[in-house]
C-alpha positions in Angstrom: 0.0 0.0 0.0 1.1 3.3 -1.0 2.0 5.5 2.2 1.7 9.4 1.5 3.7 11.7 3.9 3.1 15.7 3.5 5.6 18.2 4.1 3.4 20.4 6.1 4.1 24.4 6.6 1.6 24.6 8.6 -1.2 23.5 11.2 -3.7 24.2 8.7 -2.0 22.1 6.5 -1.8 19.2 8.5 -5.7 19.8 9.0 -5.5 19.7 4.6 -3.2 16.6 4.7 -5.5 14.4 6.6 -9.1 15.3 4.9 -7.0 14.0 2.2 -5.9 10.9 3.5 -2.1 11.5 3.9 -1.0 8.8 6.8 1.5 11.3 7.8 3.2 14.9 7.9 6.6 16.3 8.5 5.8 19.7 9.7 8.1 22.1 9.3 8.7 26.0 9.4 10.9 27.7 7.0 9.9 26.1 3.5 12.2 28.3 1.4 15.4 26.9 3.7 14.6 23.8 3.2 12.2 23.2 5.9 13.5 24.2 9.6 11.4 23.8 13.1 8.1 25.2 13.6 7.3 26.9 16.7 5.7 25.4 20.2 2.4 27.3 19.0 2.4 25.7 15.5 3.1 22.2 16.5 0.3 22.4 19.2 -2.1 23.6 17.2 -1.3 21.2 14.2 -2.0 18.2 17.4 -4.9 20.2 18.2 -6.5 20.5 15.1 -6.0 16.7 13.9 -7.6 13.3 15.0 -5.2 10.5 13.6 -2.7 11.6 11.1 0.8 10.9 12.3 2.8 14.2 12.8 6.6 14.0 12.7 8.4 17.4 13.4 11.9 18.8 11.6 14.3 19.4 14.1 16.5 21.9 12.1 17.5 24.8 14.2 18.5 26.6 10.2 19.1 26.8 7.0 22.4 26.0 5.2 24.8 22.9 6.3 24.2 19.6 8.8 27.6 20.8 10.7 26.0 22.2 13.9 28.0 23.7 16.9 27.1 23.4 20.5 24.5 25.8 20.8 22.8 24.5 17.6 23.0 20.9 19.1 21.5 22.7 22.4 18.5 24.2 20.2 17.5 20.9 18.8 17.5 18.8 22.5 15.3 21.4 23.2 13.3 21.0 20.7 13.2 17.6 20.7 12.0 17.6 24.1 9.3 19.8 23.2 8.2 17.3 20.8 7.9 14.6 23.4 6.3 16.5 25.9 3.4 17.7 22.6 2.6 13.9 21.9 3.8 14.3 18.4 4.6 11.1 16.5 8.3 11.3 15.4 11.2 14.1 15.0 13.3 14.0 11.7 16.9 15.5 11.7 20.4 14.9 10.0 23.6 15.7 11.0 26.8 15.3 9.0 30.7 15.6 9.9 32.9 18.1 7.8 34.1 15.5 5.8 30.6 14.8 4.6 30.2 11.1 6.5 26.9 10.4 8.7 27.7 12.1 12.3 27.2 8.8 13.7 27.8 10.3 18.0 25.6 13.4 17.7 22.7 11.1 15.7 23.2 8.7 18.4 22.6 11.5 21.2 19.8 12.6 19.2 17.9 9.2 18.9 18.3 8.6 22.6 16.6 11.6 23.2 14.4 11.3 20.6 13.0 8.0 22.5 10.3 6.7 22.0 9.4 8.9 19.1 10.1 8.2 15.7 12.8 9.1 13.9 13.7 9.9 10.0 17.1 11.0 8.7 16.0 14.0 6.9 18.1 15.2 3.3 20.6 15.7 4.7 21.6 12.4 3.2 21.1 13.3 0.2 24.5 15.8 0.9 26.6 12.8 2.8 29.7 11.4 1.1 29.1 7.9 0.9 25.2 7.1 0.7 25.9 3.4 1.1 28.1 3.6 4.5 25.7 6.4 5.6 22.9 3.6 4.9 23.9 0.9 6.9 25.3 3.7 9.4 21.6 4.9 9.7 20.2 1.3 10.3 22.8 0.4 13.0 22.0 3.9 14.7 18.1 3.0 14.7 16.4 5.2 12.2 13.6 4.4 10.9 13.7 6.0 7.4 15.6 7.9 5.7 13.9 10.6 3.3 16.0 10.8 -0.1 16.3 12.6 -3.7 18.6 10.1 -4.1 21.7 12.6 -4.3 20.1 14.4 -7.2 18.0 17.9 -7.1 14.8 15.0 -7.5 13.6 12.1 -7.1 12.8 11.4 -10.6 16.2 12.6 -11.6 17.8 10.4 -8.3 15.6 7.1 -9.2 18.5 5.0 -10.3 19.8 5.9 -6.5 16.8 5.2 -5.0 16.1 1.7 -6.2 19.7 0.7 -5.1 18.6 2.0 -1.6 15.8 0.3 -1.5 17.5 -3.3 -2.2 20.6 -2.6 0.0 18.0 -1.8 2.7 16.2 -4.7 2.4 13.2 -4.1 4.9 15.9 -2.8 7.2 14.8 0.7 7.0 12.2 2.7 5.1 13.6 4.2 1.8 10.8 7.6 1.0 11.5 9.0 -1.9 11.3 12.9 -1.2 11.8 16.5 -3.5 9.5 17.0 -6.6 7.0 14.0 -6.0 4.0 15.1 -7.5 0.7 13.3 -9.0 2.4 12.7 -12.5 5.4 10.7 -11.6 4.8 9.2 -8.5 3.7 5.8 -10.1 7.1 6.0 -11.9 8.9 6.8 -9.2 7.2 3.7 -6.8 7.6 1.4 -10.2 10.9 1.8 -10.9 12.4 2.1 -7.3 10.4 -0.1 -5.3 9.6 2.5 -2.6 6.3 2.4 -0.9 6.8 5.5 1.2 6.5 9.1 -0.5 7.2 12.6 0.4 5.2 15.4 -1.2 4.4 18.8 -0.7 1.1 18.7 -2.9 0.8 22.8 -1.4 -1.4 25.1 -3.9 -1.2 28.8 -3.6 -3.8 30.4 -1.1 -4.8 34.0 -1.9 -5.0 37.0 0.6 -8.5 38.0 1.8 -6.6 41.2 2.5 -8.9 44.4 1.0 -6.0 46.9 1.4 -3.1 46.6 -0.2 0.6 48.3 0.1 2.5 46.0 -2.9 5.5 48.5 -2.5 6.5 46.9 1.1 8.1 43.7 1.2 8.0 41.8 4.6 11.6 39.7 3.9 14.8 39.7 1.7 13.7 36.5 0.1 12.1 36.9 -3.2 8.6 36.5 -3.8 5.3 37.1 -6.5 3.6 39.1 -3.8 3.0 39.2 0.1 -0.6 38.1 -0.7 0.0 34.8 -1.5 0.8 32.2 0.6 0.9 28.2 -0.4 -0.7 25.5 1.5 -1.1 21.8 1.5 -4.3 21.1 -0.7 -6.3 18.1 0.3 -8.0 17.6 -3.4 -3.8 16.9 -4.7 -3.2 14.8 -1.8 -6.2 12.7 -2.4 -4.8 12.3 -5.9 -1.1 11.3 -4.5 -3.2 8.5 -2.6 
């Protein structure tokens, strides 16, 4: 059976992911980064709002690298202990040495506080030297799955990766294809790599009820169509996904 995971930006579109029968989100803050964690607010109103979908929280204290100092380590124990103490289902980080390898004692530290939640290796796998030692690093650390491109800027692109995943892992942890998954390629993508797990944003753009307008003010440095759009998970494209 084909298991839809929705990369969430926000609690209302966790509420969106579920009336569309997503099994699970990763919600995250920060889209435009790369995804980095939502706030104490967000995540308790995304458990709020929901009745059974699974919500697994990034744990990402920025944007950029998976080479984290102390006080970035710091932010995340926090964090993940805020995540236990919510009820959420699972956290999802990656952390990565200098030299690119799987940061095998910090993701160990991680996990144990992680426990008993669930845990995915985020993308920053797809960034790692080695994706076959980080594999079998992964599995021997616990993880449950790691969420992939397969080293490429998609997973369409990364599906001759991804299928080599999936048979190295052999059951031994969940391969989920991630990054460009939409409704036209995803029964490619589960053909040809085996993967039963997917990661998709299936987000449509939501349009300001705002009367008045200022367009000449933007609110950040990152470039956008307009500060009266916003995007949001849209249950009609995940019910298509499932």
């Amino acid at each position: 059976m084909r298991i839809i995971e929705i990369c969430a930006n926000s609690a209302q579109s966790c509420v969106e992911a579920e009336a569309g029968g997503a099994k699970r989100v990763e919600l995250c803050a920060g889209i435009p980064e790369g995804g980095t964690t939502p706030s104490y607010g967000e995540i308790r109103m995304a458990k709020q709002l929901t009745s059974h979908i699974d919500i697994n929280v990034i744990i990402r204290p920025r944007g950029g690298d998976f080479l984290y100092t102390e006080a970035e380590i710091g932010s995340m124990l926090l964090d993940i202990e805020m995540c236990k103490q919510l009820g959420v289902h699972g956290v999802v980080f990656g952390c990565l040495t200098a030299e690119g390898d799987i940061d095998v004692p910090l993701m160990r530290r991680l996990i144990e506080a992680a426990k008993p939640l669930s845990v995915t290796c985020h993308r920053a796998f797809d960034v790692c030297r080695d994706p076959f030692q980080a594999l079998e690093e992964l599995i021997d650390l616990g993880c449950d799955r790691i969420l992939t491109s397969g080293q490429r800027a998609n997973a369409v692109e990364g599906i001759p990766l991804i299928k080599q995943l999936v048979e190295k892992a052999a059951g031994r942890i969940i391969i989920m294809p991630g990054c460009g998954v939409r409704e036209g390629n995803i029964a490619q993508i589960e053909r040809e790599t085996g993967a039963k797990e997917f990661h998709t944003s299936a987000r449509s753009i939501v349009y300001s009820q705002m009367k008045y307008r200022n367009e000449q003010v933007p609110m950040g440095s990152s470039a956008v169509t307009s500060e009266f759009e916003t995007v949001q998970t849209d249950r009609n494209l995940v019910k298509k996904m499932v």
